[in-house]
C-alpha positions in Angstrom: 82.7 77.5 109.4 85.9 78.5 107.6 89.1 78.8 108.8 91.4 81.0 107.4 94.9 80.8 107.6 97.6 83.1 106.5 101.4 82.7 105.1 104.0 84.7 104.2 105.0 87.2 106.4 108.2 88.5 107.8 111.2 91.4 108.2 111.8 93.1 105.2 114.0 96.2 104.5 111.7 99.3 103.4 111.5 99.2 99.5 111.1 95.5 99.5 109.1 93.1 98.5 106.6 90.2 100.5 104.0 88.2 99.1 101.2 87.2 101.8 98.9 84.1 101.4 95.7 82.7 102.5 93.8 79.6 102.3 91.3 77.9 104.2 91.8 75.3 105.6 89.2 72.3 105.9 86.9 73.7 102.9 87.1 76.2 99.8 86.6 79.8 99.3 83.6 79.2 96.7 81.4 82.0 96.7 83.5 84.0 99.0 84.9 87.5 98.8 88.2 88.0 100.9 89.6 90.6 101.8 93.2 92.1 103.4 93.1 94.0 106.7 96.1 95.1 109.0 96.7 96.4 112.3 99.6 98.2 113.8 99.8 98.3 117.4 98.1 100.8 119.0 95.6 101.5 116.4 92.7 99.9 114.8 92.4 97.1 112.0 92.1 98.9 109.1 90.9 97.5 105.2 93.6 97.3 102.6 92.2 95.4 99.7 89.2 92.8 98.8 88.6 90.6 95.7 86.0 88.9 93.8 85.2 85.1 93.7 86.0 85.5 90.4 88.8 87.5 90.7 87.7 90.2 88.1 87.1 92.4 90.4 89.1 94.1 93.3 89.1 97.2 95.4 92.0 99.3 97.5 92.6 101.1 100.4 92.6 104.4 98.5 95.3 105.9 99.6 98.1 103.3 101.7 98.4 100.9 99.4 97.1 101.5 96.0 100.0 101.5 93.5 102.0 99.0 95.9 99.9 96.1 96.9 97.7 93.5 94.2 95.3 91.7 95.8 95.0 88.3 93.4 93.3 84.7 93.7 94.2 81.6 92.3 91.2 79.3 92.7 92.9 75.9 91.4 94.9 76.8 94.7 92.0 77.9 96.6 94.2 80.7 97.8 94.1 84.1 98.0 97.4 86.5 97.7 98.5 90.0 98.4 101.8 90.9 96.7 103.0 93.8 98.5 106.3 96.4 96.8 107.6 99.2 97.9 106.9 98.5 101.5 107.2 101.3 103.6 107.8 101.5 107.5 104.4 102.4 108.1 103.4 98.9 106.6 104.6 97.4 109.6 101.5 95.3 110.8 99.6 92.5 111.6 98.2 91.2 108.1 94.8 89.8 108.2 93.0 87.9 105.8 89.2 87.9 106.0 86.3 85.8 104.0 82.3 87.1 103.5 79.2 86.4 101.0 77.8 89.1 99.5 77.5 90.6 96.7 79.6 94.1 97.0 83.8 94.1 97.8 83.1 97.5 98.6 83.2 96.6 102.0 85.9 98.1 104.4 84.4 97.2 108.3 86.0 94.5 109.6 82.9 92.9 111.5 80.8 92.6 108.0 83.7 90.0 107.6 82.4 86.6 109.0 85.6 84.5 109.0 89.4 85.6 110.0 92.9 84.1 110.0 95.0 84.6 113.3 97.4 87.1 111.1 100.8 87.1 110.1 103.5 89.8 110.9 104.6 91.9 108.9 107.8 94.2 109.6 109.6 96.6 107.7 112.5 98.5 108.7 113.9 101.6 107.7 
């Protein structure tokens, strides 16, 4: 069992800047490829970006996010990050981090995820 748990979140003015972070707690990510979902209310959790073990490889949201937000990992810190610029209004969101094995990070449906953090807000305002 891992158990995720996110950082970082918080009110930030549109065309700022938040770094979100997540780690498990209890045991490392080894072998796992995390990804970045989000959910606004009143809609449903969408993907936004996964990486790698490794972190050589990544993959966006093709169109929200992909210019604005890097998806990184620093495995000496066993966490994962998501640097988000240029946040826009529509960002506003729960921010989820997620954990799977597998082989692909082309994967964008949140129940092929096995573990989840409880989410950390993110605001922005206009």
């Amino acid at each position: 069992q891992v158990q995720l748990v996110e950082s970082g979140g918080g009110l930030v003015q549109a065309g700022g800047s938040l770094r979100l972070s997540c780690a498990p707690s209890g045991r490392t990510f080894s072998n796992y490829k995390v990804g970045w979902f989000r959910q606004a209310p009143g809609k449903e959790r969408e993907f936004v970006a996964a990486i790698s073990w490794s972190g050589g490889r990544t993959y966006y949201d093709a169109d929200s996010v992909r210019g604005r937000f890097t998806i990184s990992r620093d495995n000496a810190k066993n966490t994962v990050y998501l640097q988000m610029n240029s946040l826009k209004p529509e960002d506003t969101a729960v921010y989820y981090c997620a954990a799977r094995l597998g082989q692909s990070i082309r994967v964008v449906t949140a129940i092929e995820y096995d573990y989840w953090g409880q989410g950390t807000q993110v605001t922005v305002s206009s």
